[in-house]
Structures are given as C-alpha cells and as structure tokens.
N, C-alpha and C positions, 0 to 999 in steps of 0.2 A: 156474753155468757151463754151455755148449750143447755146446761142445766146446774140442777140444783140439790144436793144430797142429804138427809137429814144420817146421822149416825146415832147410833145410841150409844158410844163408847166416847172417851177425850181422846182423838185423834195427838200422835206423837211427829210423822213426819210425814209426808205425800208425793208420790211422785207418778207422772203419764209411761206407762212400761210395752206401751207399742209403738208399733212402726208406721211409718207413712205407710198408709192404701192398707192397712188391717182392715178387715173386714169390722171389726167392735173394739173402740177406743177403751183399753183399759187403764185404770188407773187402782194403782196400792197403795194403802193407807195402816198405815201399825197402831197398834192399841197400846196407849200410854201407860195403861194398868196391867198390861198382859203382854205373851211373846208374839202375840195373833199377830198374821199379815193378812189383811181381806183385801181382796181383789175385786172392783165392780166395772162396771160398763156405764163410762163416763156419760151416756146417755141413757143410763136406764134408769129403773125405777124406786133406785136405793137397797134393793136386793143383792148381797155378795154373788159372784161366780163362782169363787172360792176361796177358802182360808185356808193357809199357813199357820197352822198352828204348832209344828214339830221341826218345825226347820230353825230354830233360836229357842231359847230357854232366859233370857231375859228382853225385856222391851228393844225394838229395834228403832235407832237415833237416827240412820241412816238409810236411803233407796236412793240405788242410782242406776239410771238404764244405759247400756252400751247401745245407742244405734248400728253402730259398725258391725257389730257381731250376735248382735239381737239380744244380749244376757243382762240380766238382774245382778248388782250386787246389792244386798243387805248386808249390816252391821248393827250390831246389840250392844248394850252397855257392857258386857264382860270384853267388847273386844273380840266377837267372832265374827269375821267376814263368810258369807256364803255366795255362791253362785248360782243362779237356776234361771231358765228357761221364761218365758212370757208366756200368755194364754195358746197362743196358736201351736206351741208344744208341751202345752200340759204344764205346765212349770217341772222340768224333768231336770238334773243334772246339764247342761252344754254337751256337746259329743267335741266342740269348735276346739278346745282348750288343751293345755299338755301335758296334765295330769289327771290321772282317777284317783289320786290319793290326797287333802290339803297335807299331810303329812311331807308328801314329799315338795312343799310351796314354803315357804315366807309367810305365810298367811297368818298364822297364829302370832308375828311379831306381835301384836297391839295385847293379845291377852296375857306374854309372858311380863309385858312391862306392865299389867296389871292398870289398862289404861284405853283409850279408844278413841275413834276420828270423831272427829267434830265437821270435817268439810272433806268430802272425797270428787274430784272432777278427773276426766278422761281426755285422753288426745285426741284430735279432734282423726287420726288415723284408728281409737280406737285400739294402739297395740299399749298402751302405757295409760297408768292411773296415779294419779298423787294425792297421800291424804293430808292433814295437816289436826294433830292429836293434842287432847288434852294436856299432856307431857312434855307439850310446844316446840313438837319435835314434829319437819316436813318428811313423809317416806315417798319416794319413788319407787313406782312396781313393775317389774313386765304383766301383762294383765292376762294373754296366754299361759306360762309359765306358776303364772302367784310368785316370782321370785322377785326378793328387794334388791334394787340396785344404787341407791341413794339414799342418804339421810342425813339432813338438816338440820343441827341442834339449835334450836330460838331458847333456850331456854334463859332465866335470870342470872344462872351463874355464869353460863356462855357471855352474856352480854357485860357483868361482872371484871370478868377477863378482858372482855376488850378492850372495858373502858380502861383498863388500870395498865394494860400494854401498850394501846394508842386512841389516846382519847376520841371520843366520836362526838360528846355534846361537853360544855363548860358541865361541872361537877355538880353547882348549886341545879341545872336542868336536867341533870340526868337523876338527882336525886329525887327530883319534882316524877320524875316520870318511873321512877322505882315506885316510887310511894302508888301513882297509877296502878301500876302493874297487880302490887296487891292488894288494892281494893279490887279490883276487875277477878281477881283469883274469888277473892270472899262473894261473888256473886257468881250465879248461872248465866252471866252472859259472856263468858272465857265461850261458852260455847254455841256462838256463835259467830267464831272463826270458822273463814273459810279457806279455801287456795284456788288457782284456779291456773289453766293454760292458755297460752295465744292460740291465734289460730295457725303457727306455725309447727304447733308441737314442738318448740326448744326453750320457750321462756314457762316458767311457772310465776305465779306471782300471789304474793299473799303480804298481810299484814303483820310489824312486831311494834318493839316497843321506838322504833328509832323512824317508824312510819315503812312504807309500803315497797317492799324489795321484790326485786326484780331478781332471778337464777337461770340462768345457763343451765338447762342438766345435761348440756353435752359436754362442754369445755369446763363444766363445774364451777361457775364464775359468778358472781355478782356483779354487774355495770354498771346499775343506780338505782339510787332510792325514790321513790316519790314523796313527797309532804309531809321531809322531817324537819322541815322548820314550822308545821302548822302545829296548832296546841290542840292539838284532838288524837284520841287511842283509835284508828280505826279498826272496822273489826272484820264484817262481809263484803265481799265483792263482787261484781258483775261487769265482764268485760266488753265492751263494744267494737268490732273492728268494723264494720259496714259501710256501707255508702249511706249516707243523708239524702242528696240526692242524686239524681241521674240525669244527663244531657240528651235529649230527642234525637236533634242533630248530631252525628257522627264527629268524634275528635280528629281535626285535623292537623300538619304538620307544623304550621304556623301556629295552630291553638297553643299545640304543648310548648312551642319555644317562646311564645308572648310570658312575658311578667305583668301582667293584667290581677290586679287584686280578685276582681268578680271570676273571672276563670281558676284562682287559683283557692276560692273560698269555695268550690264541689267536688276539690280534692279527698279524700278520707282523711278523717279524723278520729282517730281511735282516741276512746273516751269510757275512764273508768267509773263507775258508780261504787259509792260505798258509804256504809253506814259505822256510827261509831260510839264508842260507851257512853253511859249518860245521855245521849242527844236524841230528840225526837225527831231529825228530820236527816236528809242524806245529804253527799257530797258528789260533787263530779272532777274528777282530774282528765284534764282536756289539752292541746296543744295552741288553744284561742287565745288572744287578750284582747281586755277591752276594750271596747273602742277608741276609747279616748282614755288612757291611764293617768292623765295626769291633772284629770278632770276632778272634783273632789267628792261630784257626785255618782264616778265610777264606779260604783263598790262590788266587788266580785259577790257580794252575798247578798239572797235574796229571804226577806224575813214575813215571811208568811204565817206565822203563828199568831194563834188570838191575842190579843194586846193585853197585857198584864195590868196590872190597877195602878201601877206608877206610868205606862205607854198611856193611860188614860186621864191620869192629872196632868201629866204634861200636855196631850194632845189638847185638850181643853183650857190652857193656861198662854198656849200657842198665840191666840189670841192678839194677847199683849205683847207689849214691845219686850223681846231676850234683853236681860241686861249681863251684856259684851263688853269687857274693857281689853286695851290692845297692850296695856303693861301692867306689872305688879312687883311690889320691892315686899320682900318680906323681911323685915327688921325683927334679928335674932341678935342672942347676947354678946354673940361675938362679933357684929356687921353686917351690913344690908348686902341683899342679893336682889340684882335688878333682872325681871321674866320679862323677857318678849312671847305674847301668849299667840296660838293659833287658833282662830274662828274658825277654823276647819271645820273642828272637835268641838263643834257650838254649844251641845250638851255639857261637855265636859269644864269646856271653859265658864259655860254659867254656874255651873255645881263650883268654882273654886271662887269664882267673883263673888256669887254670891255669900259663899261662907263667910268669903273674906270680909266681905258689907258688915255682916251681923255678928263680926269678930270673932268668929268662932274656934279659930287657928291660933287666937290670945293664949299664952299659957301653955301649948304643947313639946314637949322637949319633943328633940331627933332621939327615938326610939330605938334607933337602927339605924349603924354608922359600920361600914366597912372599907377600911382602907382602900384605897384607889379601884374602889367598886361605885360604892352608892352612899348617899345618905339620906333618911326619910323620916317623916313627921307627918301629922295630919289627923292623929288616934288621940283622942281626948283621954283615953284610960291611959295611954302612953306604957299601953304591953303589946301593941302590933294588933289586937285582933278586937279592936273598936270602931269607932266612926260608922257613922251614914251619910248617904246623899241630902240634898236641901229638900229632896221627895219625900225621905221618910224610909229611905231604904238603900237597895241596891239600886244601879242601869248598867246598860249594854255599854259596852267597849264600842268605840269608834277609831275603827283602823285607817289609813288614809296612804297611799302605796308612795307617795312621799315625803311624808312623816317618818323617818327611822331614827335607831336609836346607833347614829352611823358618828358621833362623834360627843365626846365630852361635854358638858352641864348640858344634858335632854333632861327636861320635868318630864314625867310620866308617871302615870295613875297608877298605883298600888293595889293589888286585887289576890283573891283567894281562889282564882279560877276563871272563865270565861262569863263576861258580864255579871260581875259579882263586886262593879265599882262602888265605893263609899265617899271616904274624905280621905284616906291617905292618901301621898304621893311622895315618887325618891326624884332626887336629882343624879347622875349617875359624875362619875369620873374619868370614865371610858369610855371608846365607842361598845357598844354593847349587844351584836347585832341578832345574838340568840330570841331577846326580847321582844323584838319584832313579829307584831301578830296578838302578842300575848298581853303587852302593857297599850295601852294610848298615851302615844306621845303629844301633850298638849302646848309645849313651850322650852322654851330656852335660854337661858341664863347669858345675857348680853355684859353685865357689868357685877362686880361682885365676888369673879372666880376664886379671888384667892380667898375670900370667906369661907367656900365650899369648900375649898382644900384643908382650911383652917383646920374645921370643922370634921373633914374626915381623920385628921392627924390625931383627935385626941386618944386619951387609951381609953379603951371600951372593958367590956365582960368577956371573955374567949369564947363563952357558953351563946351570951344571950346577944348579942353584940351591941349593947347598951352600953353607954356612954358613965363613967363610974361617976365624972361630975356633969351636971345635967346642965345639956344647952339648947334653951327655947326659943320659940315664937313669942318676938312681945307682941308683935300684932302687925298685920299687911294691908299696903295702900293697895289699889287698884286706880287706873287712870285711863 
C-alpha cells in the first residue's frame, strides 16, 4: 500500500487513469450520490486535482483507462459513454479518435435500450472494447470509430429458445437454473457481471446462465463453455495468462522435446478467477488436476470459512468413534432394498446410520416418485421441504470425483441447494450425470431393484408427483 485516502462522499467505482513513468499517479473515483468524477493523486494528501462534474448527469457505474491510447472511458446509469483525456492532457476531448461528434458513433446504443454496462474491458491492442449490459446483452465496439460491430444476446428468452430447439441441460436443471436467474435479477448483484478479453484479442469471455462462454468475435463462433456442469451462477472474472514461473537457465532443445512432468509443470497455465452469486468466496478454472484424483481426500475445494455451529458439534463429537455401517436394507411396503453404503461420504453416511439407529425414517412415504427418473423419502412431513440432519440442522455436501450418478439405483442426498443436506434422499432409475457435483452420492442399491422399479411404477399426482396411494418406510436395518 502507497497510501491511504479518506473521501467524504460513498465512493461508486475507482479506477488508476495514468500511464507507466507519469509524473503523478492519478486515480478517479465517482460519487455514488452525484455525477462528480474527482481526480486525485494516488500519493497525495486526499485533496482532488480535479472534478468532473459536467461531463455525466447521472452517477457514473463505470471507469476504464485505455493504456494504448491514453483515454478515459466513463459510463452513467442513463447509459452515456464518454471519452476524455487523463491529467497530463487536461482531461480534454482525445484528438487520437475518429470522430468529433458521438452522434456520428454507436455510442448512444446503451441509452436507446434504456439500459447500461455493467463490465466494460479493452483489447489488449487497445483498437476494440466489449461491454456486457444489464439487458445481458455482449456489444463489441471499434474504440476509435464508437462504432458497434457485434452483439451477443444472453438474454432468458434467448436461452428459452435454445433450450426448446436443442436442449443444452435436462429440463428439471435448466428449470433449477431459470429459477437462478431470477432471483439474481431481484438483486443488485446482476451487476456485477463482467466480460473480459484474452490476451490475444479474439476470444472475449464472460459469464451466463449455462456457465462461462468463450466467443470468437472474429469467426463469430462459440468453442466451449467452462463450468456448466458446476452448481454455481458465476458472475466477475479476472483472466490470468502469465508465467508462474521462470527458468534461470536457458531452454534447451532436448528440454522442449523431454516429457518430463517437472519441466512440463513451468509451462503457462492460464487460470481464470471468478466469483459468483450467493458465495463468499471465489473460484479458479485452471487446466491442473489433482494430484492424486482418485484419492478420496483429493478434494478440489478449499474451505476456509469460519466454522459454523454444526462444523463445531461435529468437530468436537470427532472425538468419538463415527458410527459407519457398510450396508442398509430399507424395508418399505412394497419390499426391501438392499444399500451398499460409501465411507467416503463419512458425514453423510453417519447422518443416514444414524437416523436409521433411532428410526427416524419409520413411517415416511416416497414423497416424490418419477417414472424412470427417481424416487425419494426421508421428509417426516412427507411434502418435500422437511427433515434435518442428526446435528440439528443443515451440512456440507461431500463430492468425491468417483462417486457419480453414472448408472441406475445411486442413493443420493436430497438438498435445496449447495450444503443445505438434511434427511431426504432419492434413489435414481437412470444414470443421471447432470447431478454430479450437486447431490452426494453416498450408496448403491445392490439387491432390491425390482422394488425400486416397483415403486417408481405406481400412478403418482402429475402436479405434485406424489404417489395417490402412499408407500413407506416401515423402518431400516444398518449392518
């Protein structure tokens, strides 16, 4: 840190608006109450250089510096893009650009649609800018010119259409992830969407609803998605393309052609960062895997947050011996189903041993039976949105990268969203491999199948998919 600034206004957005070897590191900062843009001297003594205060007429959301051609863009909530100048030229209009008119630009796009960027980044040549708007629509611009040359529609009915022309996720997930979508509208954190470029200047890359796409805006193309099988909205990004690190000695011709792990681990790894709705902590998409993947205490996530009052009954209960059984039959009205259970999911598997101990699964109908999908129990009120853990509460999901839901009778933990396990669980009919990530798969149905089947045959409610005559839990062994 250089220094430290006190403001008397609630700061809205911040951005460093000079150049390498400036004489006075500026930095502008917009006033969240006003259209003000104040200009200080990142080392000075909290005194502005100057204010903008005529250049916007509503709060500005947005500052971005062009290093390549030294200019400022700002953006306001109405949607007006401007240009101007850094300290060293006055903050004056650009003379670099190829117009004196925005009239005759593109520019004004964001204000006709009554809308504005949320994330605006540059090529790294500096000749092209791409925003990504509240209206979850990407634009490409020439940045000389202001003229649009590209536009991206992300929006829900876009995605609508795809699904219903060529489906992109099974219907029950993409419904999960509609439902996302507009909770994240009902809050101010839609904007904090961003977009951003490689260092190539031809890929742009930003977040939607199907996870993290990748665009050609030369060939106009999409290639691949990143992490649309993960159960997270992401939202900001931050691109990495760099070196990690660097060889003293000079690469030789034998280096490059050895397959040597240790040589080929100070390769470049571009690595994206990115945070996402709901979540307090961030993500990294990388081209690494773990050391050992089939280890079970591999876990690509690292849980650093303060331990919650249930991480604190358990951490202290730890003590004691887990009580782990390696099968369980659970005798329903219609036939026993015999689980081979995984101690993987140690958590998971004592939350079901244990219920089972203290019979608390006596009595429960299959609440939720879908023909050659699933069937599921475990909710004492027996409407789906009951049940607790043997803590008192919710826990974490335990993912295990060979654990999938890769073929017919997988038990897996029933939840309302990430680490929000209780007591339900379904057994599925399918392989099911959307699920993966999103349920803990704790066991497997060895003997019994045709019960399951039984089970899922009967006629349910079309609405609720509740079973019209009711088939329970008398009660389950563990062993």
């Amino acid at each position: 840190m250089i220094n430290m600034i006190k403001l008397e206004f609630n700061p809205l957005t911040v951005e460093c608006i000079h150049y390498l070897g400036d004489a006075i590191p500026t930095v502008a900062v917009s006033d969240q109450d006003s259209s003000r843009i104040l200009i200080y001297d990142a080392k000075g003594n909290g005194s502005p250089l100057h204010v903008l205060d005529r250049l916007h007429t509503k709060p500005v959301v947005l500052i971005k510096f062009n290093p390549v051609h030294q200019v400022v863009v700002s953006v306001d909530k109405a949607g007006i893009l401007e240009y101007w100048s850094g300290y060293k030229k006055q903050f004056q209009f650009p003379k670099c650009v190829h117009f004196d008119s925005k009239l005759d630009t593109d520019l004004f796009e964001f204000a006709k649609n009554k809308t504005y960027p949320s994330g605006l980044s540059f090529s790294p040549d500096g000749n092209k800018f791409v925003t990504i708007s509240m209206d979850r629509k990407v634009r490409v611009f020439s940045f000389l010119s202001g003229k649009l040359t590209r536009v991206y529609d992300e929006s829900l009915a876009r995605f609508t259409e795809l699904q219903k022309a060529k489906p992109q996720l099974a219907n029950m997930e993409f419904g999960r992830r509609m439902a996302v979508e507009r909770d994240l509208e009902k809050t101010e954190q839609l904007a904090l969407s961003n977009v951003v470029f490689d260092d190539s200047g031809v890929f742009v890359l930003y977040s939607t609803m199907l996870g993290l796409k990748f665009v050609n805006i030369v060939t106009n193309q999409c290639p691949r998605f990143i992490g649309k099988p993960e159960n997270l909205r992401l939202l900001h990004l931050s691109l990495f393309q760099g070196k990690v690190k660097t060889r003293k000695a000079a690469t030789t011709l034998e280096m490059e052609a050895a397959k040597n792990p240790t040589l080929e681990s100070v390769q470049p790894d571009p690595t994206l960062f990115c945070t996402a709705f709901n979540k307090n902590r961030f993500y990294m998409f990388t081209r690494r895997e773990p050391a050992d993947f089939k280890s079970p205490d591999a876990d690509r996530d690292v849980f650093n947050e303060k331990p919650s009052k249930e991480d604190i009954i358990s951490a202290t209960e730890a003590a004691g011996e887990q009580v782990l059984y390696d099968t369980a039959i659970i005798h329903t009205s219609m036939g026993d189903v015999h689980i081979q259970m995984f101690k993987e999911c140690a958590k998971t598997v004592e939350n079901f041993c244990v219920h089972s101990k203290n019979n608390y699964y006596n009595g429960h109908i299959f609440h939720r039976v879908i023909k050659g999908f699933m069937i599921q129990t475990g909710d004492p009120t027996g409407t789906g949105t009951g049940g607790q853990s043997i803590w008192g509460g919710e826990f974490k999901d335990e993912f295990r990268s060979h654990l999938k839901h890769d073929r017919p009778y997988t038990v897996s933990m029933a939840n309302a969203g990430p680490n929000t396990n209780g007591s339900q669980f379904f057994i599925t009919l399918t392989p099911t491999p959307w699920l993966d990530n999103k349920h803990t798969v704790f066991g497997r149905v060895i003997k019994g199948m045709e019960v399951v089947q039984n089970i899922s045959n009967v006629k349910t409610n079309n609405k609720t998919d509740q079973p019209y005559d009711d088939v329970t839990v008398i009660s389950v062994s563990v062993k």
